[in-house]
mmCIF file of the C-alpha atoms, coordinates in Angstrom:
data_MODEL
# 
_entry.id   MODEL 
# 
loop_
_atom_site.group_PDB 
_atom_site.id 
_atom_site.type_symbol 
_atom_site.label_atom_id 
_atom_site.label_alt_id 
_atom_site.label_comp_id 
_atom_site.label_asym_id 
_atom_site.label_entity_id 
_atom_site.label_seq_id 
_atom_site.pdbx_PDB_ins_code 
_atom_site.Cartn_x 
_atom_site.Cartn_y 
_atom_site.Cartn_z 
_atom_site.occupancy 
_atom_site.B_iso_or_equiv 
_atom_site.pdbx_formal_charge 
_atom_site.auth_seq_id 
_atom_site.auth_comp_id 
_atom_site.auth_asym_id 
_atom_site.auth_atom_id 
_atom_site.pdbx_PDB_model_num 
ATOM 1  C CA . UNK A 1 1  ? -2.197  -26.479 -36.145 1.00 0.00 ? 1  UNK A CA 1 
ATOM 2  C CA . UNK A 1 2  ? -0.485  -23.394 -34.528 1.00 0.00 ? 2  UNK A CA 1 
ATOM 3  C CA . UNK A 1 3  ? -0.647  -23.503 -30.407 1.00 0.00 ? 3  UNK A CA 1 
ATOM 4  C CA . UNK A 1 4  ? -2.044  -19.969 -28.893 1.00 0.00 ? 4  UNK A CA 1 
ATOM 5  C CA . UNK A 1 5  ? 0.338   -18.201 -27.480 1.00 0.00 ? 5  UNK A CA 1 
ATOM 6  C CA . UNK A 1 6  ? 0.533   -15.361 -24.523 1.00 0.00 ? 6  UNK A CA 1 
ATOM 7  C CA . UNK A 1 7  ? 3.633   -13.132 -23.218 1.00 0.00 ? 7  UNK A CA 1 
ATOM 8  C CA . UNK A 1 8  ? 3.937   -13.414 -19.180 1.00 0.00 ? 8  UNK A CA 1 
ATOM 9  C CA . UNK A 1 9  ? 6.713   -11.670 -17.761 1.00 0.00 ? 9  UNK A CA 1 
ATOM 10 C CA . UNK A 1 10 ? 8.608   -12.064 -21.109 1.00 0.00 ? 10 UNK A CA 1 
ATOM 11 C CA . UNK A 1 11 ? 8.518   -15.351 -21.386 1.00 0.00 ? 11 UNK A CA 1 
ATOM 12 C CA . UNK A 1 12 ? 6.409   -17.472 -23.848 1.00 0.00 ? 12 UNK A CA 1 
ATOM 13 C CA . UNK A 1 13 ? 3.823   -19.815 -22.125 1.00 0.00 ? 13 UNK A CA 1 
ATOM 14 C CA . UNK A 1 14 ? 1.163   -22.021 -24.344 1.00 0.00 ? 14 UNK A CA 1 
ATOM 15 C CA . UNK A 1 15 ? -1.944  -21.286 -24.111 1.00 0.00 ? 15 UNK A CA 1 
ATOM 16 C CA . UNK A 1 16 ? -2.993  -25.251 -23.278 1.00 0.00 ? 16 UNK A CA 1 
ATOM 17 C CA . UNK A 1 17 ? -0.336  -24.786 -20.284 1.00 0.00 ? 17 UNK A CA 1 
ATOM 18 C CA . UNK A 1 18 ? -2.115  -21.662 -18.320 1.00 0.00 ? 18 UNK A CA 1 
ATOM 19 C CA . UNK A 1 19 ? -5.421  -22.254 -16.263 1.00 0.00 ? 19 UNK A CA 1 
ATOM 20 C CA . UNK A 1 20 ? -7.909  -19.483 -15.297 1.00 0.00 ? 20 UNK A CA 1 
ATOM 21 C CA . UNK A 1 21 ? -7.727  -18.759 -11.556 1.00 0.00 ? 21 UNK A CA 1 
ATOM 22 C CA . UNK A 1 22 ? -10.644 -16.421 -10.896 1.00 0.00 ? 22 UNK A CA 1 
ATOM 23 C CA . UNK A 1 23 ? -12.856 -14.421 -13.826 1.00 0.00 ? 23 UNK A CA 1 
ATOM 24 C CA . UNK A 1 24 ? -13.592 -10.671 -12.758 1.00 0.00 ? 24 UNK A CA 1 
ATOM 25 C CA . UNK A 1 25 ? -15.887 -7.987  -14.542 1.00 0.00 ? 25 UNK A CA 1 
ATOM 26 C CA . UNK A 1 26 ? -13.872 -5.308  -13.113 1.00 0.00 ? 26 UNK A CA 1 
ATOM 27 C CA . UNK A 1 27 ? -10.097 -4.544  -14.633 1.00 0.00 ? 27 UNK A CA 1 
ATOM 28 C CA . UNK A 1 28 ? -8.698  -2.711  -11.762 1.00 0.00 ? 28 UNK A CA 1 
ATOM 29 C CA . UNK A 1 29 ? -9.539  -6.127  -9.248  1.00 0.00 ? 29 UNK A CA 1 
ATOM 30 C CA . UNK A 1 30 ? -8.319  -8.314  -11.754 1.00 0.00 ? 30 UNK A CA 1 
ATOM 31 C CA . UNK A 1 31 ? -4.839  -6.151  -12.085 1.00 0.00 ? 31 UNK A CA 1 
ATOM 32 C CA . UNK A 1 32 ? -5.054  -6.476  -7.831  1.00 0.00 ? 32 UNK A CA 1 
ATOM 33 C CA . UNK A 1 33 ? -5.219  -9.961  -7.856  1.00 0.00 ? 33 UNK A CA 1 
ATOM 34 C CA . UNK A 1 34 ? -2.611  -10.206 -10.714 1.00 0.00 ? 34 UNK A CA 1 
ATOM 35 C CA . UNK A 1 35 ? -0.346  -8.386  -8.284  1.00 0.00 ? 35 UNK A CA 1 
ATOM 36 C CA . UNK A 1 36 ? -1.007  -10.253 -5.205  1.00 0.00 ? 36 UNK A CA 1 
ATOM 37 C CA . UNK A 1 37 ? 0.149   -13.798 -7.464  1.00 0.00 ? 37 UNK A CA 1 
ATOM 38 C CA . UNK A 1 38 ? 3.069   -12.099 -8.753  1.00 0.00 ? 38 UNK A CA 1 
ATOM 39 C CA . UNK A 1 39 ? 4.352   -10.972 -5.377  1.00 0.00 ? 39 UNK A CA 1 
ATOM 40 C CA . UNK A 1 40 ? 4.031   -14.324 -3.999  1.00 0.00 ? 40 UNK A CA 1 
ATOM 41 C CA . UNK A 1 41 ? 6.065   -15.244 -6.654  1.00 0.00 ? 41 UNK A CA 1 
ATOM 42 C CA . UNK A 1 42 ? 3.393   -16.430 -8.829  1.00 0.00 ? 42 UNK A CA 1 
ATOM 43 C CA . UNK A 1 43 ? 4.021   -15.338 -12.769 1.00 0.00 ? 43 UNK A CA 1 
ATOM 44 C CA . UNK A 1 44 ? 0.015   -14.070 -13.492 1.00 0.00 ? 44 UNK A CA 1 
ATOM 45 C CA . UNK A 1 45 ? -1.623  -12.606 -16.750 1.00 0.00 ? 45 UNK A CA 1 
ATOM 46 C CA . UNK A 1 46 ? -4.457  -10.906 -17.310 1.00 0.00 ? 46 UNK A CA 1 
ATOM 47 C CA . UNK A 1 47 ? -6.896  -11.984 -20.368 1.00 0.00 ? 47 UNK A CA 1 
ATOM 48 C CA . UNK A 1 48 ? -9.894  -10.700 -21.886 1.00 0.00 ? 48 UNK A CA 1 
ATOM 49 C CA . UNK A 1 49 ? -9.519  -7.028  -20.660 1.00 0.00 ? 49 UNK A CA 1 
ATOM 50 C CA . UNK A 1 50 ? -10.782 -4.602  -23.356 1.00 0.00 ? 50 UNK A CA 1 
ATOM 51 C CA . UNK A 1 51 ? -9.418  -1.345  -22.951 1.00 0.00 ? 51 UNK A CA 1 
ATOM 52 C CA . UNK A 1 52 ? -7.579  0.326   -20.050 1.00 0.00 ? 52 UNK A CA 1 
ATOM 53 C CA . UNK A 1 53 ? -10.497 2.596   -19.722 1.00 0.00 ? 53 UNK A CA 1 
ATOM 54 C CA . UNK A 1 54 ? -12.637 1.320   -16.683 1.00 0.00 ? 54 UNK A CA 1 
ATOM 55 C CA . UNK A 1 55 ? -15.709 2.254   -17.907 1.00 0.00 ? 55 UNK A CA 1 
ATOM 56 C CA . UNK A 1 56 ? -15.368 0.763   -21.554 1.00 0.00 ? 56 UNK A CA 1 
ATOM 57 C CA . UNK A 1 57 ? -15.110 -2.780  -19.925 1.00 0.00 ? 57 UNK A CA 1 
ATOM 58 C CA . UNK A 1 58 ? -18.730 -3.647  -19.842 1.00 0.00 ? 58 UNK A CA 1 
ATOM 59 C CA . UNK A 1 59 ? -18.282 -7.514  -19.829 1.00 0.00 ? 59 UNK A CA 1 
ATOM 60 C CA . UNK A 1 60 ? -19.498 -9.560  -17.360 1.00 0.00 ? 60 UNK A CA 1 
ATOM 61 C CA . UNK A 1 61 ? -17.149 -11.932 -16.116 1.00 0.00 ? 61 UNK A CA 1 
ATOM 62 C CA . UNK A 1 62 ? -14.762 -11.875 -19.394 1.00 0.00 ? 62 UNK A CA 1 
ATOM 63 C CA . UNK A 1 63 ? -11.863 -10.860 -17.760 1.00 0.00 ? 63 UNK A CA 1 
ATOM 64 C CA . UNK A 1 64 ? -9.708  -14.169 -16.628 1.00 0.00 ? 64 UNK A CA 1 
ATOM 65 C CA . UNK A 1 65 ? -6.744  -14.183 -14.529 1.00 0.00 ? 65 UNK A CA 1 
ATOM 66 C CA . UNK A 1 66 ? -4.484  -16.968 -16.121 1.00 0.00 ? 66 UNK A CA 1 
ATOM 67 C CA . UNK A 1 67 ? -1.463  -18.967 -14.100 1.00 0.00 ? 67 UNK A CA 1 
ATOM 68 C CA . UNK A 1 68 ? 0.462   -22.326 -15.590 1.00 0.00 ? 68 UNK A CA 1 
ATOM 69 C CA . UNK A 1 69 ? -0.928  -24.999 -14.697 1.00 0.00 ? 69 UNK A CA 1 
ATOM 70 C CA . UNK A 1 70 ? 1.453   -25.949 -12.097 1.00 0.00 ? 70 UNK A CA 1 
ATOM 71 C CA . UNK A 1 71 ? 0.969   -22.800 -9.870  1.00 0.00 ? 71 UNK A CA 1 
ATOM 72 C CA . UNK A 1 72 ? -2.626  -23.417 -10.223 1.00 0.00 ? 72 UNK A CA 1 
ATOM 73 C CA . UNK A 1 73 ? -3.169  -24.721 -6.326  1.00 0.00 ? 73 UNK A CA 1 
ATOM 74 C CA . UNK A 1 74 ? -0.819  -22.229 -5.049  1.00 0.00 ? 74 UNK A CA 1 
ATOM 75 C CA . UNK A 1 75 ? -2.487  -19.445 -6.557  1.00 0.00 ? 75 UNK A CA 1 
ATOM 76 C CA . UNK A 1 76 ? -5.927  -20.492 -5.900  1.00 0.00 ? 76 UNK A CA 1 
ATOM 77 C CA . UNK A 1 77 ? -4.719  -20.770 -1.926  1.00 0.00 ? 77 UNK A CA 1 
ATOM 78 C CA . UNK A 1 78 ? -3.061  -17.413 -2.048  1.00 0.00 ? 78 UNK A CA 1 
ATOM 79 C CA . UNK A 1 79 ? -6.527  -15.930 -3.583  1.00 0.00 ? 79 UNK A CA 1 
ATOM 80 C CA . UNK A 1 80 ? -8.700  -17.742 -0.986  1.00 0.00 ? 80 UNK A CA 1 
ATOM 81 C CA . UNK A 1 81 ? -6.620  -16.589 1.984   1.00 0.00 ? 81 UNK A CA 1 
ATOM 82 C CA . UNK A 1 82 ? -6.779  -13.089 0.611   1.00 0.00 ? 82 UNK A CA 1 
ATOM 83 C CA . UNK A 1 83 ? -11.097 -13.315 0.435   1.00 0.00 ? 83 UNK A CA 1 
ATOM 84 C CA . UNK A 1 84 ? -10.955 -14.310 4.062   1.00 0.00 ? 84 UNK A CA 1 
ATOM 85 C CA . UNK A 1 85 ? -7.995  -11.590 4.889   1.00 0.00 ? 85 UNK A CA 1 
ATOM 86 C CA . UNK A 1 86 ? -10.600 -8.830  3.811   1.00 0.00 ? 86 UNK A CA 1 
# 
């Protein structure tokens, strides 16, 4: 059995080894929040995004914002004081 596999930052992560940090319906906060983790030195992805046109992303909650496991706490910190920053 083959493991999933995703590209983040050009580096190959399994899929068993990333954890969702936050779910979003809309692409442009999810891309945000991507951002915010990578600039604290967080490596981020994006996941279930459909198309890069706004309005064709209809899903509710699909769109997952993926970390390794490791940077899990960190990143869920970083998130939280951002909530409370706004």
């Amino acid at each position: 059995m083959q493991s999933k596999t995703a590209h983040i930052n050009f580096k190959v992560c399994v899929m068993d080894d990333l954890k969702t940090v936050a779910t979003f319906s809309d692409p442009m906060l999810a891309s945000i929040a991507e951002g915010l983790l990578k600039s604290n030195g967080i490596e981020a992805g994006v996941f279930g995004e459909v198309s890069s046109y706004p309005s064709f992303n209809v899903a509710e909650q699909n769109i997952e914002l993926k970390v390794n496991a490791e940077d899990y706490e960190s990143a869920l910190s970083i998130l939280a004081a951002s909530d409370k920053a706004e």
